[in-house]
MDAnalysis code that builds the backbone (N, CA, C; Angstrom):
import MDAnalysis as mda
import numpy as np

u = mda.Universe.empty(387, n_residues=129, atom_resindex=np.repeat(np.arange(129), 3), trajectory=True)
u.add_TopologyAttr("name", ["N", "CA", "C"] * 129)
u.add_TopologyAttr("resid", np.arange(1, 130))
u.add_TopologyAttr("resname", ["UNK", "UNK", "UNK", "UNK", "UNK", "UNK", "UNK", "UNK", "UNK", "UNK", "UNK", "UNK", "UNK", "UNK", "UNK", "UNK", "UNK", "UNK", "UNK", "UNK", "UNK", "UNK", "UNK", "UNK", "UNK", "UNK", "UNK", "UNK", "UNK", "UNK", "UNK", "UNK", "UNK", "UNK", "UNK", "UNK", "UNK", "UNK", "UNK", "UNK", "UNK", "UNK", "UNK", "UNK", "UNK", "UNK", "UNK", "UNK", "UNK", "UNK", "UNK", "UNK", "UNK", "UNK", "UNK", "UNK", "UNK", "UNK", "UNK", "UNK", "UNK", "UNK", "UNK", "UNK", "UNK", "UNK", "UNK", "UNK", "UNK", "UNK", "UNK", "UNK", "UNK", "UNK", "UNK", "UNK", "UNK", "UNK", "UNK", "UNK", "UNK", "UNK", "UNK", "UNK", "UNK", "UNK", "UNK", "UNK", "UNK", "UNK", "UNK", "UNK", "UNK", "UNK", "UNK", "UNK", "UNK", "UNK", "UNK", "UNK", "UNK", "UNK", "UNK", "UNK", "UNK", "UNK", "UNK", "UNK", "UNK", "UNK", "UNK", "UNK", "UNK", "UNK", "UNK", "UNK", "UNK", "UNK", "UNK", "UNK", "UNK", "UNK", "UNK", "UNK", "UNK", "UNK", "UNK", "UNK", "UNK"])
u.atoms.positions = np.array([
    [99.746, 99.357, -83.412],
    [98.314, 99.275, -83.166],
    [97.906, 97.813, -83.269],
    [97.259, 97.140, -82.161],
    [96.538, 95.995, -82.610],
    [95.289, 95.969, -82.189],
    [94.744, 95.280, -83.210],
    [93.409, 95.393, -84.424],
    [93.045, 94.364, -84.300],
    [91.672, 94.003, -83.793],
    [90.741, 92.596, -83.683],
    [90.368, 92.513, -84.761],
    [89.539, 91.467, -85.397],
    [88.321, 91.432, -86.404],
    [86.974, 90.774, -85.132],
    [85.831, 91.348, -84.933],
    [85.102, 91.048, -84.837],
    [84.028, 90.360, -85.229],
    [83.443, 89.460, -85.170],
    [82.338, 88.603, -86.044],
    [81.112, 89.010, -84.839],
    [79.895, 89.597, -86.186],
    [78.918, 89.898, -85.168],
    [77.991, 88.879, -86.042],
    [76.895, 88.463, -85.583],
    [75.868, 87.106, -86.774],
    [74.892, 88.201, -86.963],
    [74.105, 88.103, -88.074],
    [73.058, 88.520, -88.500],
    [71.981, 88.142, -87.592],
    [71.787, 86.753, -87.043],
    [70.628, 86.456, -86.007],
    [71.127, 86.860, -84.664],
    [69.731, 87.411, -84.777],
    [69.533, 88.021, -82.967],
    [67.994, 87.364, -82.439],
    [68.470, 87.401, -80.839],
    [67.033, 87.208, -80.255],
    [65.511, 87.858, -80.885],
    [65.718, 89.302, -81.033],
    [64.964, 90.069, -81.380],
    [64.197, 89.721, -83.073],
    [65.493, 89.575, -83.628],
    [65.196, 88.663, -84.911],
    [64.433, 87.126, -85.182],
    [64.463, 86.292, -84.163],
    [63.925, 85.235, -83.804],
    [62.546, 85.312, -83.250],
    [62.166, 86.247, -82.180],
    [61.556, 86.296, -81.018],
    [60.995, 87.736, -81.143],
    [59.146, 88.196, -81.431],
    [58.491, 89.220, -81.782],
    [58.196, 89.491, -80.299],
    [59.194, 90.957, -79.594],
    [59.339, 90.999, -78.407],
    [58.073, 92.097, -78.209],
    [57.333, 92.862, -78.851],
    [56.473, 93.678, -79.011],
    [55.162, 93.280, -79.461],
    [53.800, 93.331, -79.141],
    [52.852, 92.985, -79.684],
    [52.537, 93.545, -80.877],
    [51.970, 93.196, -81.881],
    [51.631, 94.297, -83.102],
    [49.911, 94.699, -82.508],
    [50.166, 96.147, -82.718],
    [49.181, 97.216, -82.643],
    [47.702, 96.103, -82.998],
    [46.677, 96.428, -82.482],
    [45.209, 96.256, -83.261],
    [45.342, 96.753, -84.055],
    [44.280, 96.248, -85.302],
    [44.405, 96.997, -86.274],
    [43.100, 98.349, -86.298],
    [42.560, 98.398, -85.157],
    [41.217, 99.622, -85.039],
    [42.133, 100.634, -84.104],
    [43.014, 100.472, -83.172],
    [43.752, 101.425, -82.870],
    [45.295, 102.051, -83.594],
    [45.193, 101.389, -84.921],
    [46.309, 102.269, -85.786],
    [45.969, 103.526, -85.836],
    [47.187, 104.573, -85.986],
    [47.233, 105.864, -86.191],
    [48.077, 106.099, -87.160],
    [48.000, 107.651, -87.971],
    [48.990, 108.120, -89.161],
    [48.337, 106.760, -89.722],
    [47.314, 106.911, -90.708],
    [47.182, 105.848, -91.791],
    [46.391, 106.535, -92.901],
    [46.553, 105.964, -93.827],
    [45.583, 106.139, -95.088],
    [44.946, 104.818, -95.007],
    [43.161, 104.974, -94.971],
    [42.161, 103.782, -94.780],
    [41.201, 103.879, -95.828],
    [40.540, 102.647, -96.277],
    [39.424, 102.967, -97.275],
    [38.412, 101.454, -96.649],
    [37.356, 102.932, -96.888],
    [35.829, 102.053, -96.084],
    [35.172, 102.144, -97.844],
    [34.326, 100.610, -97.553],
    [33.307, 100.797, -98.521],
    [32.027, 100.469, -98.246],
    [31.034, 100.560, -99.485],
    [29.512, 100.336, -99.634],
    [29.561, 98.957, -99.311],
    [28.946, 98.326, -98.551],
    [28.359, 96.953, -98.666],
    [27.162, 97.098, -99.955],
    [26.629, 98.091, -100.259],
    [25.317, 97.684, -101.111],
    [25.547, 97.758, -102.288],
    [26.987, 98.888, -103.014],
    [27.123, 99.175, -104.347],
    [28.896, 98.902, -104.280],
    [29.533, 99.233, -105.262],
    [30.548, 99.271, -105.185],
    [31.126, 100.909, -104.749],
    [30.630, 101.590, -104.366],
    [31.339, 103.128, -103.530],
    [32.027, 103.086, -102.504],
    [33.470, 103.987, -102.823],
    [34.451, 103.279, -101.861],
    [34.896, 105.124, -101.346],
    [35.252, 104.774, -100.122],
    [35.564, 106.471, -99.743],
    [37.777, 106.226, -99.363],
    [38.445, 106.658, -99.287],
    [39.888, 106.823, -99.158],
    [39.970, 108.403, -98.497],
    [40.311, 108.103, -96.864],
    [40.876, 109.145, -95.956],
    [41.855, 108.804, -95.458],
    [42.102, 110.124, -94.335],
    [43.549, 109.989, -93.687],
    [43.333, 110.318, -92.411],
    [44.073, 109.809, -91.530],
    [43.770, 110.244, -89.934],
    [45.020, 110.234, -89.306],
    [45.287, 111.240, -88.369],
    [46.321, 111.067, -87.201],
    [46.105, 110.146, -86.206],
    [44.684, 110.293, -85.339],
    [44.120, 109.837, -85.005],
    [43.990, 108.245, -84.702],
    [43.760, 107.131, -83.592],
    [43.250, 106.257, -84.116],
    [42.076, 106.110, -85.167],
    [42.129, 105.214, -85.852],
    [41.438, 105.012, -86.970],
    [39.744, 104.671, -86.082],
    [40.253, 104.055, -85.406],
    [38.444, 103.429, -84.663],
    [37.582, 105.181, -84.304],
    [38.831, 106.348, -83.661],
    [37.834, 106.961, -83.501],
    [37.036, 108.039, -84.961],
    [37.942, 108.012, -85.772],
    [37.885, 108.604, -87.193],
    [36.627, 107.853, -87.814],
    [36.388, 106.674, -87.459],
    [35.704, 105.608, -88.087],
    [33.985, 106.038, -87.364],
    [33.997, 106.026, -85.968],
    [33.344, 106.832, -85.245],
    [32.324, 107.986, -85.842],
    [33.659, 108.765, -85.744],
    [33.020, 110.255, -86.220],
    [31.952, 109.784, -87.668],
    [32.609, 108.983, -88.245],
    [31.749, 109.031, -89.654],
    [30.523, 108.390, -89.198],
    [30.296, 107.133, -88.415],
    [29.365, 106.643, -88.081],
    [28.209, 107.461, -87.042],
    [28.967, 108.384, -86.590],
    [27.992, 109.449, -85.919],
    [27.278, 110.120, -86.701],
    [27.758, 110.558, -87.536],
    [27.541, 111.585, -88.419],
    [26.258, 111.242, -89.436],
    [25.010, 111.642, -88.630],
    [23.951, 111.155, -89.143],
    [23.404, 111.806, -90.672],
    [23.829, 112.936, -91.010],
    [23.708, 113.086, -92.463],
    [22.019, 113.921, -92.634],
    [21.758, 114.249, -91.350],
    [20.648, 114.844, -91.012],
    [20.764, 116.257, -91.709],
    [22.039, 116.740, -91.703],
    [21.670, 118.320, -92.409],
    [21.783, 117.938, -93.739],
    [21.206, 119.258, -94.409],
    [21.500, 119.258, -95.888],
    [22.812, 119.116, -96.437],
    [24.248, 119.248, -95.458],
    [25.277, 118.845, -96.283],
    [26.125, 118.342, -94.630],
    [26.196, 116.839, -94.856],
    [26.626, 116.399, -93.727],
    [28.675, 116.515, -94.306],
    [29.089, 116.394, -92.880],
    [30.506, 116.530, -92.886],
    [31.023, 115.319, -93.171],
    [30.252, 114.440, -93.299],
    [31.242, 113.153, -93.763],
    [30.363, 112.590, -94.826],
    [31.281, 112.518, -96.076],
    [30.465, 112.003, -97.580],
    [29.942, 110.526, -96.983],
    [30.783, 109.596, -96.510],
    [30.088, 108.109, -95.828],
    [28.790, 108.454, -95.461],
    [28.520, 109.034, -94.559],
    [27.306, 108.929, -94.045],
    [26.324, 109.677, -94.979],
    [27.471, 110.725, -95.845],
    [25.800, 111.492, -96.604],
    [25.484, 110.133, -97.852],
    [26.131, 109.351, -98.432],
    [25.961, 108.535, -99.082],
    [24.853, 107.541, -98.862],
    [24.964, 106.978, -97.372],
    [24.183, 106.000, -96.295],
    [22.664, 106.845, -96.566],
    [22.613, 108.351, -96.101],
    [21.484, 108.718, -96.392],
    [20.649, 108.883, -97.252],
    [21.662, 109.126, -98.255],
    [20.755, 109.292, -99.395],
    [20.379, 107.808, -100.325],
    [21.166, 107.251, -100.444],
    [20.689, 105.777, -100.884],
    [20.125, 104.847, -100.015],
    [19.844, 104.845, -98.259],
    [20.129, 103.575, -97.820],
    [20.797, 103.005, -97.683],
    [21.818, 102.708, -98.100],
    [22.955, 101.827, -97.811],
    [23.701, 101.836, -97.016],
    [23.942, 100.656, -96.334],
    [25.156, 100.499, -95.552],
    [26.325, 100.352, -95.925],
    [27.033, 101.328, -94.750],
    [28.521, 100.908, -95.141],
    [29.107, 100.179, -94.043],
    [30.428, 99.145, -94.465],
    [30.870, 98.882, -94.129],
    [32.009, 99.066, -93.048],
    [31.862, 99.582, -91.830],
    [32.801, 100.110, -91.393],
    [33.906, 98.812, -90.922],
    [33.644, 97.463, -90.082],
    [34.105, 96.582, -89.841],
    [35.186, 96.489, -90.438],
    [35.018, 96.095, -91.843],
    [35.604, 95.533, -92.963],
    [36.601, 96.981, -93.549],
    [37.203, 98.141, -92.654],
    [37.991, 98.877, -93.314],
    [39.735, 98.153, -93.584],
    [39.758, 99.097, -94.682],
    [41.599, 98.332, -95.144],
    [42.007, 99.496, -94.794],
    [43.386, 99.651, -94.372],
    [44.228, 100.386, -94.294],
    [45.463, 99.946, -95.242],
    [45.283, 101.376, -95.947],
    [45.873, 101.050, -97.612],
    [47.631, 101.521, -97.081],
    [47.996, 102.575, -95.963],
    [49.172, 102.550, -95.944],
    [49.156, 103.789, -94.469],
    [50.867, 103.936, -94.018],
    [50.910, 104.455, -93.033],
    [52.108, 105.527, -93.349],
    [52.243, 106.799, -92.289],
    [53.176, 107.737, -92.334],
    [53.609, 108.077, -91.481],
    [54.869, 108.470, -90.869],
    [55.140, 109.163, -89.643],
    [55.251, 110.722, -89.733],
    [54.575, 110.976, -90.604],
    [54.285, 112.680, -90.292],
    [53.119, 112.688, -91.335],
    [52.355, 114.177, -90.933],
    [50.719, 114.070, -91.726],
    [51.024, 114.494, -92.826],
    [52.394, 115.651, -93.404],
    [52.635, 115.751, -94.695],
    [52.602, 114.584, -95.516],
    [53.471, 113.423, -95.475],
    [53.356, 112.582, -95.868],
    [52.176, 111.709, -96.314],
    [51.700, 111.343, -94.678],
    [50.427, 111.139, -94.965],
    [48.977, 112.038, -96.105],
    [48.998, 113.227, -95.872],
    [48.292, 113.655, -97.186],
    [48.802, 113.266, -99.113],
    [49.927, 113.370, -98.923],
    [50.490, 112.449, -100.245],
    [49.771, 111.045, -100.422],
    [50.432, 110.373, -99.579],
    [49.790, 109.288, -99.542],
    [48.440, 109.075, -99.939],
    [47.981, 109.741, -98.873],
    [46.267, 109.648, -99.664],
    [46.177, 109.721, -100.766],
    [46.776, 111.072, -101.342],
    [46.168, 111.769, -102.506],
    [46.837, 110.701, -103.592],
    [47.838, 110.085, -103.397],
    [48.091, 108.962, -104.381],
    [47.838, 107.921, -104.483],
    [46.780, 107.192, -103.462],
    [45.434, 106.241, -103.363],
    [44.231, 106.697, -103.807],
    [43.743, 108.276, -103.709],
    [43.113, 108.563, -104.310],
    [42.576, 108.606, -105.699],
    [44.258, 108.610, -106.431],
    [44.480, 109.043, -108.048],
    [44.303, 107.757, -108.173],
    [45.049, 106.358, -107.562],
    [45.061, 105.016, -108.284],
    [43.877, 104.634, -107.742],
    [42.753, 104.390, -107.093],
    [41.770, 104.289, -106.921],
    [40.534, 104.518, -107.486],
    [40.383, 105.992, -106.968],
    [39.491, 107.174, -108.393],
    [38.089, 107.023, -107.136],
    [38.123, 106.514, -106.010],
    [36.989, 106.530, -105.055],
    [35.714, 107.675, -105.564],
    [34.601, 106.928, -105.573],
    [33.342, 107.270, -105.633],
    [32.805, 108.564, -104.839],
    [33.293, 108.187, -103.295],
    [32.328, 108.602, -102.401],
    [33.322, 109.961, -101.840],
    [34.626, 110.353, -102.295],
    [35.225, 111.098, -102.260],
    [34.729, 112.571, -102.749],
    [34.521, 113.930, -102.380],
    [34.572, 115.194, -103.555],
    [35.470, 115.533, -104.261],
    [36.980, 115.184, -103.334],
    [38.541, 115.664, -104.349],
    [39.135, 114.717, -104.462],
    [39.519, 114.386, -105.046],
    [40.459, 113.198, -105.911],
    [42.163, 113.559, -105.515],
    [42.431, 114.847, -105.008],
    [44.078, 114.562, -104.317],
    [43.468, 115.482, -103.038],
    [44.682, 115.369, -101.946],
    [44.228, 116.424, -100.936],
    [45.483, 117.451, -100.850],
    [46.581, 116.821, -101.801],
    [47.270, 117.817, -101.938],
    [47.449, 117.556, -103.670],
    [48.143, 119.127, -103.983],
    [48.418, 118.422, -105.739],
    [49.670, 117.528, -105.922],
    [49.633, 116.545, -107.034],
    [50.590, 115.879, -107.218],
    [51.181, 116.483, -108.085],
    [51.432, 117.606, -108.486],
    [52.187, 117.723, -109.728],
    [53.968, 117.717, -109.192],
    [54.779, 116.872, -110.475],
    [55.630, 116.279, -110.750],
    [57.260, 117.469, -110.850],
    [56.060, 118.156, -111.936],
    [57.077, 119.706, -112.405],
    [56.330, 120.613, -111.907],
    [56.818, 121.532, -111.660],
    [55.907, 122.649, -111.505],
    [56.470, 124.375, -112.226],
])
């Protein structure tokens, strides 16, 4: 049998040279994002499949006109006045499947402790069960 040794280098074009644009950051999808109060410190932590711009959307639509609007952001906006910040959202982390992604949240949620949230995990974290 004869047997080469091959030498392959660690540098590549691809390694040198960012052959792909990176995403906007308003059309990310699969993310965990947190919008806050410009007026107080109240911070909300969700999750979307979705691009984030249109998730971001929905909340900003969401005029808070009924007695229990579907998005705490906007029922917050209503009831205090305040603006929120949508511009200025962080995207705290990303998943390639939504299981994941609900973890995720729910463990930004726990290290966080967000204000403008009703549940504090969206799934349970327990360890043992």
């Amino acid at each position: 049998i004869h047997m080469r040794a091959l030498h392959r280098t660690a540098l590549t074009i691809q390694k040198i040279f960012r052959i792909k644009d990176l995403t906007p950051r308003n059309l990310l999808s699969n993310v965990v994002y947190q919008v806050s109060c410009k007026d107080c410190n109240a911070q909300y932590i969700g999750k979307t499949i979705r691009h984030i711009e249109v998730r971001l959307n929905e909340h900003k639509k969401s005029n808070g006109l009924q007695s229990q609007s579907k998005s705490h952001i906007a029922e917050h906006a209503r009831i205090t006045g305040h603006c929120i910040d949508y511009e200025d959202f962080r995207v705290l982390g990303q998943a390639n499947s939504d299981k994941i992604l609900l973890i995720k949240e729910s463990l930004y949620k726990a290290k966080h402790k967000p204000t403008l949230n009703n549940n504090l995990t969206s799934v349970p974290l327990n360890l043992f069960t």
